[in-house]
N, C-alpha and C positions, 0 to 999 in steps of 0.2 A: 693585656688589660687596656681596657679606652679610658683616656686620661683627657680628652676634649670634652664639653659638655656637647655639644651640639653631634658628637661620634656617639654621646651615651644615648642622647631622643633619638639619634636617628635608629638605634637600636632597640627601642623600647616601641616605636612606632614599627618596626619592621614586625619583631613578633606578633602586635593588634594584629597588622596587614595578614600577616601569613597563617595566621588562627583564622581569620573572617573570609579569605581567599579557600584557606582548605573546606569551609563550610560549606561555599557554595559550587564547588567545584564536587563535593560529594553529592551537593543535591542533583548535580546537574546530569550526574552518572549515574543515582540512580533512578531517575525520573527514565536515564536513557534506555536504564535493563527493565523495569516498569514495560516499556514499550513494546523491547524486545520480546518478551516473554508473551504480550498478548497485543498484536500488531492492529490495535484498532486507530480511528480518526481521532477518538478522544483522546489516547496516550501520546500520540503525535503529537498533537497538540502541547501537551504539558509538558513533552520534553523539548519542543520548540520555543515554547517559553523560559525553560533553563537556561535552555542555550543561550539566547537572545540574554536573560539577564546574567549572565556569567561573561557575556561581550560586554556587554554594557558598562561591568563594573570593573572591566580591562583585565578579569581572569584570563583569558584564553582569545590568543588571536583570532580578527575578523574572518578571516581563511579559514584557520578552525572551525569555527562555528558555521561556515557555509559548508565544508567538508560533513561535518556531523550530520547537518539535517538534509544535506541531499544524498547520502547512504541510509539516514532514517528512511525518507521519502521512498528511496528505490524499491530498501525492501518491502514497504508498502506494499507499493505498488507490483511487485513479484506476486507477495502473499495473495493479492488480488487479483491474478492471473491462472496462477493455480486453481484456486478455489473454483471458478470459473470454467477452469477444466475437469476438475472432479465431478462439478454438477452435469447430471443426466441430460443429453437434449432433449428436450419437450419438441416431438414437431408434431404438428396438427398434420392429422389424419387427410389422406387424400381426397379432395372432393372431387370424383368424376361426372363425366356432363353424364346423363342416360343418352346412352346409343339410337341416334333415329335412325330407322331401316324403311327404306323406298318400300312401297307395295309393290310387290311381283307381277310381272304381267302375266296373266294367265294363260298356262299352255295350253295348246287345244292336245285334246287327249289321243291318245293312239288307239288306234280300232282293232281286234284281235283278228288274223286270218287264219284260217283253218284250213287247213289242208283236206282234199279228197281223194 
């Protein structure tokens, strides 16, 4: 039992901290499966911004938070390599030159001989 007053705040101030810490630390997870699930710039975005204020607010180490969004980033950047590869090449049809052909010089002809 805490029998200090200053052991009882600092107890009463730990549960606020660790209620408002689990808040943001849920937002910040699931802004992260948000993302996951549909790998666009937009959802990047908004879990970058989790992240960033979930550092900010000394939830979860600097490290962390660079680890998080540059495996967000990767897979990004995967998804967008794929994609890339499923699309069909488009290549433009061959343009060839038209063949210029010399004029022939002209044979002189063969004369038939006949035998007698």
């Amino acid at each position: 039992m805490l029998r200090h007053s200053s052991t009882i705040k600092r107890a009463r101030q730990n549960k606020k901290r660790k209620l408002r810490n689990r808040k943001v630390k849920l937002e910040m997870k699931s802004a992260i499966k948000d993302m996951k699930k549909s790998e666009t710039q937009e959802n990047l975005d908004k879990a970058y911004s989790a992240i960033d204020r979930a550092r900010k607010k000394g939830v979860i180490h600097l490290n962390t938070a660079a680890r998080k969004k540059s495996m967000l980033a990767k897979s990004v950047k995967e998804k967008a390599k794929k994609e890339l590869k499923k699309e069909p090449k488009t290549t433009k049809p061959k343009v060839t030159k038209p063949k210029v052909t010399k004029p022939k010089a002209a044979k002189p002809k063969a004369t038939k001989t006949t035998k007698k």
